[in-house]
C-alpha positions as CSV (number, residue, x, y, z in Angstrom):
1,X,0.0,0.0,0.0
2,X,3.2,2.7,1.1
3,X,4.9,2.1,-2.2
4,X,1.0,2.2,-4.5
5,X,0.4,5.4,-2.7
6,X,3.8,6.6,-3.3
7,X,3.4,6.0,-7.1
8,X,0.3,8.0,-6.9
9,X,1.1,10.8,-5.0
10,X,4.4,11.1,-7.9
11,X,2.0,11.5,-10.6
12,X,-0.5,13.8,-9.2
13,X,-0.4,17.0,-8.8
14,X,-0.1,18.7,-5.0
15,X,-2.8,16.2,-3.8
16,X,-3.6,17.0,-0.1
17,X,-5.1,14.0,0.5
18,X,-2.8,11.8,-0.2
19,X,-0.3,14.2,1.7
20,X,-2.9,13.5,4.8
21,X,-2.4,10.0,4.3
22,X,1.7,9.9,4.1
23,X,1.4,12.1,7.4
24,X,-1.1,10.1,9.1
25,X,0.2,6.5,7.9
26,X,3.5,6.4,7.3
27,X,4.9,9.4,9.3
28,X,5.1,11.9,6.4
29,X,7.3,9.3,4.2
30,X,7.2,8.1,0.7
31,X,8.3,4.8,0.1
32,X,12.3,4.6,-0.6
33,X,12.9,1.7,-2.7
34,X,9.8,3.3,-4.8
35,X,11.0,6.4,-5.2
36,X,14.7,4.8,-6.2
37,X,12.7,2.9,-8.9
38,X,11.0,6.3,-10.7
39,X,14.4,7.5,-10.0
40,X,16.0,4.7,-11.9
41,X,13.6,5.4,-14.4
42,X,14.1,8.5,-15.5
């Protein structure tokens, strides 16, 4: 679910809901390892 809604919140744009969720959920974090992958990716 972290690294889904980590996928998401990189392709939106300024979404405050899922910025609620990352600071409700997972302490304000996106996944790492998903955020190396995009990075990888690019």
């Amino acid at each position: 679910m972290h690294a889904s809604l980590t996928l998401f919140s990189e392709a939106s744009n300024d979404e405050f809901l899922l910025e609620t969720i990352f600071d409700v959920w997972f302490d304000g974090l996106l996944d790492e390892e998903t955020m190396n992958d995009l990075y990888l990716m690019s």
